[in-house]
C-alpha positions as CSV (number, residue, x, y, z in Angstrom):
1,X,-57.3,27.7,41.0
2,X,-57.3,24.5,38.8
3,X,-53.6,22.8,38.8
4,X,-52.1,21.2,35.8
5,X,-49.0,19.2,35.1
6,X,-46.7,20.1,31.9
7,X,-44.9,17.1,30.7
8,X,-42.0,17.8,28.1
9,X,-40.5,15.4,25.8
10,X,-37.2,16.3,24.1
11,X,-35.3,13.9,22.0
12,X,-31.3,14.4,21.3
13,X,-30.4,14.5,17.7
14,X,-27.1,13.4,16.2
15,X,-24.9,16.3,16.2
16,X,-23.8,17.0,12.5
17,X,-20.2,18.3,13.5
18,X,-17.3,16.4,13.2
19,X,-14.9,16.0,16.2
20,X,-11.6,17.5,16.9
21,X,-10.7,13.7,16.6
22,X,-11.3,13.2,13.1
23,X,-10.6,16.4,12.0
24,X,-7.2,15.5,10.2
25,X,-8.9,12.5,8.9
26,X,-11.6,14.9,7.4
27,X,-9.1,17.4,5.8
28,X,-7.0,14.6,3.9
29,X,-10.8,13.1,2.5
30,X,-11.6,16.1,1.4
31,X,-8.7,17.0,0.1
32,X,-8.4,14.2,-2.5
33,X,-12.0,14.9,-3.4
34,X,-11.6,18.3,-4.4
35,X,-8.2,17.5,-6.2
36,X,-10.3,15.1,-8.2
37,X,-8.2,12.4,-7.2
38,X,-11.4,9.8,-5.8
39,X,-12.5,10.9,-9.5
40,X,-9.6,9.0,-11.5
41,X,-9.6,6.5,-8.7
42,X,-13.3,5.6,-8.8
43,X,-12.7,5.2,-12.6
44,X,-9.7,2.8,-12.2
45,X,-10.6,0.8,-9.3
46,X,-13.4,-2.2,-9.7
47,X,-14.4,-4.5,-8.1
48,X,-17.1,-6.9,-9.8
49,X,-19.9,-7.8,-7.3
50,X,-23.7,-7.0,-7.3
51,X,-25.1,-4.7,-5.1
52,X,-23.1,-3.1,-2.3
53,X,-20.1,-1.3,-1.7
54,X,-17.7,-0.2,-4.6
55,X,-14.5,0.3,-4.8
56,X,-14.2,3.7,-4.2
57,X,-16.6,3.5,-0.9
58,X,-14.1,1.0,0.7
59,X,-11.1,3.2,-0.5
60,X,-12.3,6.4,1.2
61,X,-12.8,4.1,4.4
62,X,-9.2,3.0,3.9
63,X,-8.0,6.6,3.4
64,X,-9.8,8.0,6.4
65,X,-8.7,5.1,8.6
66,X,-5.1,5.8,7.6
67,X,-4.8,9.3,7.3
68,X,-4.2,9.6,10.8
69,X,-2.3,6.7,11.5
70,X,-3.8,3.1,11.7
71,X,-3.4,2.7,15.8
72,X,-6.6,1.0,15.8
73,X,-8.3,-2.0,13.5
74,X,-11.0,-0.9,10.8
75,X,-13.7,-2.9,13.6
76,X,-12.6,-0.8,16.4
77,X,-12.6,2.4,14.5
78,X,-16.1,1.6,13.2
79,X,-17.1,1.3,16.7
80,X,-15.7,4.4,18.0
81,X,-16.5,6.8,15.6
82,X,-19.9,5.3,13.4
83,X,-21.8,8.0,14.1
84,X,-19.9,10.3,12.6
85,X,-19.2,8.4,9.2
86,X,-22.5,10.0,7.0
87,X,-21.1,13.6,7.9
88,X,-17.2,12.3,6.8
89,X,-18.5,10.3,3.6
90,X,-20.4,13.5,2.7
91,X,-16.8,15.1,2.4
92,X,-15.7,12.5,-0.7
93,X,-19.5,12.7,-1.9
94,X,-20.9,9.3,-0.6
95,X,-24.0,8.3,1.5
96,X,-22.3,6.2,3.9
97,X,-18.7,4.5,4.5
98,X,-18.7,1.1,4.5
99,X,-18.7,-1.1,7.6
100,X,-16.2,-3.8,8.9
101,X,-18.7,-6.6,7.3
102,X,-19.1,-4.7,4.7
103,X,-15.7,-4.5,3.8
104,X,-15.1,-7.9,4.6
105,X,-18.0,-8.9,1.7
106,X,-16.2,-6.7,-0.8
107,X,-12.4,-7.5,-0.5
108,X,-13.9,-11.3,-0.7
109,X,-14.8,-10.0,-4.2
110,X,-11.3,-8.4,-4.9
111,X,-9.6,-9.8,-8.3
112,X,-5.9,-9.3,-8.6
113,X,-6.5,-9.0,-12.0
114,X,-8.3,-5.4,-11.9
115,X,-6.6,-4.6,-8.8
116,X,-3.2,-5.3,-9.8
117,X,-2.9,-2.5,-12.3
118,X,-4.2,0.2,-10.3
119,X,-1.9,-0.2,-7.5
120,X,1.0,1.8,-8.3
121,X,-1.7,4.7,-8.6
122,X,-3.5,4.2,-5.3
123,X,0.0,4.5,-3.6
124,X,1.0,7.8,-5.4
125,X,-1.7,9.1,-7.5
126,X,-3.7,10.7,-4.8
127,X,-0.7,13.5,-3.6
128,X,2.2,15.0,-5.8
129,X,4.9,12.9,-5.1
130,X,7.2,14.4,-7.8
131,X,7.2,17.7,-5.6
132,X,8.3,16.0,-2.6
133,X,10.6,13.8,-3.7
134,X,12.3,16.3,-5.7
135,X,12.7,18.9,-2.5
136,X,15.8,19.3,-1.1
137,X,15.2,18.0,2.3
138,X,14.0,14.9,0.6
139,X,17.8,14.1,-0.9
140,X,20.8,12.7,0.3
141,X,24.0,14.1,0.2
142,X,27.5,12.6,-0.2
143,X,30.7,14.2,1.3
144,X,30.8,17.0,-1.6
145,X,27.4,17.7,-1.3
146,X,25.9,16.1,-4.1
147,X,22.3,15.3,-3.7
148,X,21.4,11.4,-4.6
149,X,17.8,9.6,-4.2
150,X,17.7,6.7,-1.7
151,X,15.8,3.6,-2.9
152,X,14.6,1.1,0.0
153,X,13.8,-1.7,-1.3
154,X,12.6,-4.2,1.8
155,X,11.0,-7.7,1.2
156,X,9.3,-9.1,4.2
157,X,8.1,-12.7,4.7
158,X,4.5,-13.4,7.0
159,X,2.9,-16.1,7.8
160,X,-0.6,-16.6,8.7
161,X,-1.4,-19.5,11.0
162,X,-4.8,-21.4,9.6
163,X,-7.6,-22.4,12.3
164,X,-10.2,-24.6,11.4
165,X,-12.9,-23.3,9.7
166,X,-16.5,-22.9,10.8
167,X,-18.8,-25.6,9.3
168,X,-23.0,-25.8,9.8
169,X,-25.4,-26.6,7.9
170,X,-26.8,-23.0,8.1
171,X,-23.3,-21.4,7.0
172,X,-22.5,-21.2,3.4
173,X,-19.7,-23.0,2.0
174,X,-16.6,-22.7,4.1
175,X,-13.3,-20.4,2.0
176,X,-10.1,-19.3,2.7
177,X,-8.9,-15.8,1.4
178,X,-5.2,-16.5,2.0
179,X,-5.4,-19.6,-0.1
180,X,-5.1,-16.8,-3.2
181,X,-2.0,-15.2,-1.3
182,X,0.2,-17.2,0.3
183,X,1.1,-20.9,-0.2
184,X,3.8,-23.4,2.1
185,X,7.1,-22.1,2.4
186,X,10.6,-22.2,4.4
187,X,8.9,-19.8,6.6
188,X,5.4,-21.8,7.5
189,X,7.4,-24.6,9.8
190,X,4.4,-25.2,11.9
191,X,1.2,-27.0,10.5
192,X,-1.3,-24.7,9.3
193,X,1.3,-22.5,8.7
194,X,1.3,-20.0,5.5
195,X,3.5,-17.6,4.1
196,X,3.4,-15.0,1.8
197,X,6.1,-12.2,0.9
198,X,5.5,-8.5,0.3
199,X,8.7,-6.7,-1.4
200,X,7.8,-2.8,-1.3
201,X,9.8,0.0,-2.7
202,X,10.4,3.3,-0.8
203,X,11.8,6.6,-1.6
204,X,13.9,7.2,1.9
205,X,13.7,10.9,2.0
206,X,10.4,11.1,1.4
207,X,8.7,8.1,3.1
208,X,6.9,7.3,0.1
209,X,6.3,3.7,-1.5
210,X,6.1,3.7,-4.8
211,X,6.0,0.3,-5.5
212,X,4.5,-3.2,-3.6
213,X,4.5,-6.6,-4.9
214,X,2.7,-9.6,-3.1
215,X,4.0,-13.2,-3.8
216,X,3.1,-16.7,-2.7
217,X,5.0,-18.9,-0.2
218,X,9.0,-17.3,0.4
219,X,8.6,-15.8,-3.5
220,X,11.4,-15.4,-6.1
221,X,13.5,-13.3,-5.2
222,X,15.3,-12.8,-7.8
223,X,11.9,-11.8,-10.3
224,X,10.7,-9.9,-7.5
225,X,14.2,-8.0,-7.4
226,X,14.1,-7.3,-11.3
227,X,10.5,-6.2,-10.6
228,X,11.6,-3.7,-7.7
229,X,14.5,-2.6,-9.8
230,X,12.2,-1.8,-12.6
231,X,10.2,0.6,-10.5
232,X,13.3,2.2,-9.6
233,X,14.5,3.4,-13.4
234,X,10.6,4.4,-13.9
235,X,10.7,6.9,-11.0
236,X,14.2,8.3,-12.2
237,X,13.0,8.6,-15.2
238,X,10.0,10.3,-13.5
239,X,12.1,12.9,-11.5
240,X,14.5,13.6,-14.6
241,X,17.8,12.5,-13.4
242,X,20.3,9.0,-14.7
243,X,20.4,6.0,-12.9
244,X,23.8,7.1,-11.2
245,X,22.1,9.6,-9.2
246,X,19.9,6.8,-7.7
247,X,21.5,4.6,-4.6
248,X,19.1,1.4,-4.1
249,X,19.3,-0.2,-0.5
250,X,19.2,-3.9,0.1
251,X,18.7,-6.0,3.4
252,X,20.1,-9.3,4.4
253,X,16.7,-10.7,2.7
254,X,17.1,-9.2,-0.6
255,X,20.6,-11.0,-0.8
256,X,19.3,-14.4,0.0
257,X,21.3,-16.9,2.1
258,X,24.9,-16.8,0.9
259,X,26.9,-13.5,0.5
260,X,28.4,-14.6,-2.5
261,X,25.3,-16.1,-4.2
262,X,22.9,-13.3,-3.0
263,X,25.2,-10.6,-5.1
264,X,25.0,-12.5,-8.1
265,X,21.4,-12.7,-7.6
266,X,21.3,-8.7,-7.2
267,X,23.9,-8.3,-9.9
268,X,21.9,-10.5,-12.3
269,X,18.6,-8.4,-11.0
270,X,20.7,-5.3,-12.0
271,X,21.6,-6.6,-15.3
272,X,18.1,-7.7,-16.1
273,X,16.5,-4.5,-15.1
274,X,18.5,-2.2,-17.4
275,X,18.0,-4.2,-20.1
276,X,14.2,-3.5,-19.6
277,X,14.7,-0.1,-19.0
278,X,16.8,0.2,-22.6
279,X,13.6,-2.1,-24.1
280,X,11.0,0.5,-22.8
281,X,13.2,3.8,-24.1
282,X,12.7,5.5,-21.0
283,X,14.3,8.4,-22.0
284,X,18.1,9.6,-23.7
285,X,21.1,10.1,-21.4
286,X,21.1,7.3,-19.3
287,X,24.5,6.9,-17.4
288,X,25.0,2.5,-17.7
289,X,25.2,0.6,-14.0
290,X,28.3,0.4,-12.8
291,X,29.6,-2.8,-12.2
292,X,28.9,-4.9,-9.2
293,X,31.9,-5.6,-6.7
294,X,31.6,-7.6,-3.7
295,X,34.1,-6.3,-0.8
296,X,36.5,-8.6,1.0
297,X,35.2,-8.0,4.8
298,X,37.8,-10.6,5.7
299,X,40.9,-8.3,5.8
């Protein structure tokens, strides 16, 4: 009897599922597709370049790297989990999510111009905040009972340290991003140092920021405060109820050096923000703000 040899050839294909380990990131992607909330984002959110990655494609990125909790950088989740990103981008209706250079090449496009006035909605328009602020386990309560909202509002100096920038006559001209964020401040002591401030606002019971503000250097404080403030009466106006029913926390950095210059600063960002509020009508009924009144620790 003749003898033959059979020689089979198999080649593994990419499994289509997506793990137990992205699951949650999966659900929330999906999620703000079907809510049509990547619609009204991908209509709001530009970002003038020719050829790549939009806007939206390095939001759902974003989203999918956060959903879960950022323990990891955007490179080393890329790394870990790239075979998987067609099946995920499918979820929000894209090819493919972008990579780390990719991302790199479009936030080197980003202008604050469009950006700016689409932040407010990329921190709260893809969820309905209203509903969770407004639950009860989301309020405060005094000693009768009486259910307030907690505002945190939290400004935070960084400072990026500067290292010499690659130069070769095969490299193109030599940038730096932070020059169009942060600028020499109190902070930046060291050479090469450079600071920039971030003053966010949160609603306590919910975790929520409603608000973020970026500024050069150690910033204003006191424009940034009237800024804060201002986002404050929009969200009580927002969630129905007067100004007295809001409580607005401040750190040691929101009251600047001295204790008796940083309250006039907050009482003049107080001042300056209702009068905005009364300028923009938010609304009838609005109980005035009470009267700042700095208390003698001494005795």
């Amino acid at each position: 009897m003749a003898s033959f040899s059979l020689h089979v050839m198999s080649k593994l294909r990419r499994s289509c599922e997506i793990p137990q380990s992205l699951s949650k990131r999966a659900m929330v992607l999906a999620g703000l597709a079907a809510s049509g909330a990547l619609d009204r984002i991908g209509e709001r959110l530009h970002i003038r370049r020719q050829g790549g990655f939009c806007g939206l494609d390095i939001y759902c990125l974003l989203a999918v790297l956060f959903a879960d909790g950022a323990s990891t950088g955007i490179r080393t989740f890329w790394e870990t989990h790239w075979q998987h990103m067609k099946e995920i981008a499918a979820l929000a209706g894209r090819k493919w999510l972008a990579s780390p250079a990719a991302v790199s090449r479009a936030l080197s496009a980003v202008e604050n111009e469009l950006l700016r006035p689409v932040a407010g909605e990329l921190l709260t328009g893809p969820c309905d905040v209203l509903a969770v602020m407004r639950h009860p386990a989301a309020l405060h309560r005094d000693r009768l009972g009486a259910g307030v909202h907690v505002f945190d509002i939290d400004p935070t100096v960084t400072t990026l340290r500067h290292r010499a920038l690659p130069e070769d006559d095969d490299l193109p001209e030599p940038r730096r991003r932070s020059e169009d964020t942060g600028k020499p401040g109190t902070s930046g002591r060291k050479r090469g140092d450079l600071p920039f401030r971030r003053m966010t606002v949160q609603h306590a019971g919910a975790g929520i920021w409603l608000g973020a503000q970026l500024s050069k250097g150690s910033g204003d404080g006191l424009e940034e405060l009237k800024a804060a403030l201002e986002v404050v009466g929009v969200w009580c106006q927002r969630l129905g109820i007067a100004l007295y029913q809001a409580v607005v926390r401040l750190d040691g950095e929101s009251l600047g050096g001295s204790r008796r210059g940083g309250v006039d600063s907050v009482r003049a960002g107080f001042e300056a923000a209702r009068k905005s509020l009364r300028r923009t009508q938010l609304g009838t009924g609005w109980t005035p703000l009470p009267r700042w009144a700095s208390a003698d620790r001494s005795r």
